[in-house]
N, C-alpha and C positions, 0 to 999 in steps of 0.2 A: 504494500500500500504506500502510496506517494500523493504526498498533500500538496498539489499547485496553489498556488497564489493568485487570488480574485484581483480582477481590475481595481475595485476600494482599496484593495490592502496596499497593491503595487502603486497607487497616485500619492498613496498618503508616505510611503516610503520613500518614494521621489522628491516631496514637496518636505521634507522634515525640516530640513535648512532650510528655505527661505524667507523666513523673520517676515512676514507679513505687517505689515500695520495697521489694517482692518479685516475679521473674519464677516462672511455673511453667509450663515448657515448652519454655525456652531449648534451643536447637536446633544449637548447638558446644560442645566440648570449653572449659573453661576456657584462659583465652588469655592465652600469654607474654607479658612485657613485653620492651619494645626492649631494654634493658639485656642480657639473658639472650645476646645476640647480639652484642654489639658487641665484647667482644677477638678474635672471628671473622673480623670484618669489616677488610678492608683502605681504611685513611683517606685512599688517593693512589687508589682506585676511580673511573675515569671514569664520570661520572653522563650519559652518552648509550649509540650501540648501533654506534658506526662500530668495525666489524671486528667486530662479534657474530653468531652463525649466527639467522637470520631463526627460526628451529624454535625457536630458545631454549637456554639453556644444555649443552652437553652434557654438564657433569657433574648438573645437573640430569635434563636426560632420563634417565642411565642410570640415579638413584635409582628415579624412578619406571616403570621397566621392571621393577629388581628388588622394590620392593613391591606391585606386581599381577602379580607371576610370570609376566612376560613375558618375561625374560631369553633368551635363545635360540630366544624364536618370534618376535617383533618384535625390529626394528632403532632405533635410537637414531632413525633418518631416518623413523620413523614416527610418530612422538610433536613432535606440536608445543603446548609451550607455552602456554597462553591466560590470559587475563583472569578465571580463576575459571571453575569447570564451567560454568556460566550463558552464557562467551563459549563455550566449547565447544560445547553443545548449539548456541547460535543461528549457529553458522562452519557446521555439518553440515545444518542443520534448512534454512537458508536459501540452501544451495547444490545442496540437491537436490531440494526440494518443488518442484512446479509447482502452477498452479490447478485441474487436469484431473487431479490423482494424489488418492490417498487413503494416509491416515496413520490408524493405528492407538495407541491411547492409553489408557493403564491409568486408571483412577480408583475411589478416590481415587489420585491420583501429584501427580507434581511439574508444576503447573499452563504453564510456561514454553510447552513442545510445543503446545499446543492455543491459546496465545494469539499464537506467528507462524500455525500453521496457519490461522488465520481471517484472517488480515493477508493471507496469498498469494491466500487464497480455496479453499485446497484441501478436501476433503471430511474431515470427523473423523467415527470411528469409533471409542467406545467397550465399552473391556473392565469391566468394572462387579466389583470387590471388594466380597463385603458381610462387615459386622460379625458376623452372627448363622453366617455359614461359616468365622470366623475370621480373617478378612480372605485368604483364600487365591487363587491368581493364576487366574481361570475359564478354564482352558484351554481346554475345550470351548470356548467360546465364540469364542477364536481360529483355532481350523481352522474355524470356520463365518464368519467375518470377512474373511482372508488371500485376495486373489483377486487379479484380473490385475494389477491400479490400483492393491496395495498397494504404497507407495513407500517408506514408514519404517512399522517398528516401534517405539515408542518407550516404556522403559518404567525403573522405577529399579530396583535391588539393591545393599544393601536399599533394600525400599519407604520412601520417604518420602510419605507419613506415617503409616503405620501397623507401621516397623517388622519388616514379615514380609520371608520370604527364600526366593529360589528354591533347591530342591534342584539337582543336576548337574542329572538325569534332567530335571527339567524344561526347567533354559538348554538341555539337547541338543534337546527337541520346539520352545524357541524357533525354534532355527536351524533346522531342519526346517523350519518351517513358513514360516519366512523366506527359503530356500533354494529352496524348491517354486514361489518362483514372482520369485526375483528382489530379493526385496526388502533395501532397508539396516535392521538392526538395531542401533540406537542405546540404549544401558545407561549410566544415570547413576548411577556409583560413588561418590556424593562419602561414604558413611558406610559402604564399604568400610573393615576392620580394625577397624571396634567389634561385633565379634559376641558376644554373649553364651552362645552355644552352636555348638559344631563352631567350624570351621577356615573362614578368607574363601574366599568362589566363587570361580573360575576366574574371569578376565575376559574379554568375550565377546571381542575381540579374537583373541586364543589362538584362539577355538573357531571363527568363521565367517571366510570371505573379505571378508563386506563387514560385518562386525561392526566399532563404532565405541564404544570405552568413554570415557568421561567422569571425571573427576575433577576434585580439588583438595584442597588442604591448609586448606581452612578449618573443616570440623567436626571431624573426629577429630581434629589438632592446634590446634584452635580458632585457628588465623592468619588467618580471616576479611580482615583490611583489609588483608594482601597483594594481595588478586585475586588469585592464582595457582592454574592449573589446568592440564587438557591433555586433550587429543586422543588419542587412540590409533587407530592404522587400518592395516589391509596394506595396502592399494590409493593406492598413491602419487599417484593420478589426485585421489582424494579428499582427500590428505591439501594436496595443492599447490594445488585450488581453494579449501580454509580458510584457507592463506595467501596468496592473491591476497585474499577478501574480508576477511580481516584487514589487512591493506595500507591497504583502504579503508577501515576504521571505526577501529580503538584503533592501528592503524600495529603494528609491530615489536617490541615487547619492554617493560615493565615493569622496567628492569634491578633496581631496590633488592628490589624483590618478587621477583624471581628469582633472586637472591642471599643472603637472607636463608631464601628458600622450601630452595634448596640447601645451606646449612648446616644448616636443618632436617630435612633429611630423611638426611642422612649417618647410616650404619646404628648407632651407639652412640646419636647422639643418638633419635632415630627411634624405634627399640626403648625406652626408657628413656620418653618421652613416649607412645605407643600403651600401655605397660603403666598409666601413672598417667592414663591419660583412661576405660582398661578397669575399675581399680579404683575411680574416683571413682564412675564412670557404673553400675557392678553395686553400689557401695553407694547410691547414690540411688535404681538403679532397684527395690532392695530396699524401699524406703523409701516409697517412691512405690506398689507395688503392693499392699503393708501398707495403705497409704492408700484406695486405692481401693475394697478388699477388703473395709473397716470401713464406706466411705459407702454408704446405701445408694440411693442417688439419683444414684450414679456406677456404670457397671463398665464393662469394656473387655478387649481381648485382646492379654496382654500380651507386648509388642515381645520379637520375637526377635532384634533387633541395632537401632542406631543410639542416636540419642538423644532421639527425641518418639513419641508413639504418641496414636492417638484414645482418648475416653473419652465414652462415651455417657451424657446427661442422662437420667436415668429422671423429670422432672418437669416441671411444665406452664410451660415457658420453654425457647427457644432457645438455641443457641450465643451470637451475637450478644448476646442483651440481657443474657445471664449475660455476657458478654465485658466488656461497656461496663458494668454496676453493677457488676464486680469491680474495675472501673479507679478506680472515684468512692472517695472516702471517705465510710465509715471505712476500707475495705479496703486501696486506692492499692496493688494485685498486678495484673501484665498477664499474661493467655495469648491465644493467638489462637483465633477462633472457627475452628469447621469449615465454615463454610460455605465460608471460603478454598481448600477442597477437597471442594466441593460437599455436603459433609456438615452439612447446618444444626443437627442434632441434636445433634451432636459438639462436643466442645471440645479444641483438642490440649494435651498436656502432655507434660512430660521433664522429662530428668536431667542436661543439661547445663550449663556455667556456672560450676560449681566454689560456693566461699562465697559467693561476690560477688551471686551471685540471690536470696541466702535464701530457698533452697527451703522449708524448713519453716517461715517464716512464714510463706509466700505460701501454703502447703497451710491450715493454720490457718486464712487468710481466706476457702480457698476452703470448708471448711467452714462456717463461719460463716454465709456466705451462703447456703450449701445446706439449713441448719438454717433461713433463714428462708422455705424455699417450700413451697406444697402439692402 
């Protein structure tokens, strides 16, 4: 097995060095500094895991049972800990795909799924979102895909990267259809509680037997270089074969990141940070849609929760080279092309970041540039 490198991973590998001066599309909540946490934190804290529960904190777990409203459908013993959603999906993705199954995969989504699926050699099949439908989730097209070989569902809410978001009505025809024939349904939560309209989704956990939610605490509380994330799962089969192949690759526990991840998310602090990344992020995205709204060589369908959404080039250039001449001076603004989620046409943009992206310079440039094509 041989893990290729997604167009996302390789642009943003590319672009490491180039010290931009405005981002436009930054993809977490602005992020606390260490300081904010340290009268928390206890200075005689063993910096190893001897006598720690292999799952991870359990005051940790139970925060995050009670902020995906899991509280009395899941057990604390279902929820393990991980390395950031990213180790999540790949502890599930890679303990139950075979070369001979078939995996189901939303796009545009979160590219992760579909770059082990080709490492195993299993068959991808994709659900295809378009812009000009709204970016809406092509159900039909899932009851005509779901068949014996379906082995994983795998799909976000909210969509990363566009933003949209399943009704109940729909996660319920999920499970359905994931139910009808067997299949695990895998839901990457990570911009779960930035909704800009209604109330967060159930998590699919709650709703299926073999439903498997995902998270972490890096974009709605912008803690990013914790790595901390977790697992959710009823089926203790699954959740005990994530911690055997965790065993083998990151080992046991992140103790500083799950410590620091757990005073964050203690419900005073939690509520207080979720309300100031809702407020930052609904007046950016204000801001941002004004934007859009005025260029006319831009438009797009705008994000019903998270914090990036696509924006369609109405002009004779791609994502890509608008990408790489926004980065050059005079401009020196980075967003990422679409094509990192197959959309070449596209360029993604957001609201997150807080001041530190100057957003509204980096809009400014991206005008700029836009005023100089045909």
């Amino acid at each position: 097995m041989k893990v290729k490198i997604h167009t996302l991973f390789q642009y943003l590998l590319e672009t490491t060095e180039a010290d931009p001066e405005a981002i436009v599309g930054f993809s977490l909540s602005q992020s606390p500094k260490l300081g904010e946490f340290i009268e928390a934190l206890d200075p005689e804290l063993p910096l190893d895991w001897n006598g720690k529960s292999f799952r991870g904190l359990p005051a940790l777990r139970s925060h995050v049972l009670r902020e995906t409203g899991l509280e009395g459908i899941c057990d604390p013993d279902d929820v393990l800990i991980t390395a950031g959603a990213a180790e999540a999906n790949y502890l599930a993705i890679m303990q139950l795909l075979e070369p001979d199954d078939e995996i189901i995969i939303e796009t545009p989504g979160w590219p992760q799924a579909e770059v082990l699926a080709k490492a195993v050699g299993s068959r991808i099949r994709h659900l295809v979102r378009r812009d000009d439908e709204g970016w809406k989730f092509p159900m039909d097209q899932l009851s005509d895909l779901v068949n014996e070989r379906t082995k994983i569902i795998f799909v976000t809410n909210p969509n990363n990267p566009t933003g949209q978001r399943f009704s109940e009505a729909e996660l319920d025809e999920l499970v359905n259809q994931a139910r009808r024939v067997g299949a695990w349904l895998i839901v990457d939560e990570v911009y779960a509680g930035l909704e800009w309209e209604g109330s967060r989704s159930p998590s699919i956990a709650g709703l299926y037997e073999r439903g498997i939610t995902t998270g972490s605490v890096s974009k709605a509380l912008g803690l990013q270089g914790l790595r901390t994330g977790w697992l959710i799962c009823r089926n203790r089969d699954l959740v005990m074969d994530a911690v055997i192949l965790r065993e083998n690759s990151s080992e046991i526990m992140n103790v500083m990141g799950e410590v620091i991840a757990e005073v964050a998310m203690r419900p005073d602090r939690y509520g207080a940070a979720i309300k100031k990344a809702r407020e930052d992020g609904l007046a950016n995205l204000a801001k941002l849609d004004s934007f859009v709204l005025e260029e006319p060589k831009l438009s797009w369908v705008r994000p019903r929760a998270g914090l990036i959404g696509l924006a369609r080039l109405n002009a004779d250039i791609d994502g890509d080279e608008f990408a790489k001449r926004l980065l050059t001076s005079p401009y020196k603004t980075f967003l990422l092309p679409g094509s990192a989620y197959g959309q070449p046409q596209h360029i993604r943009i957001g609201v997150g970041g807080g001041e530190e992206v100057n957003l509204q310079l980096g809009l400014s440039r991206v005008s700029s540039l836009l005023k100089t094509l045909d």
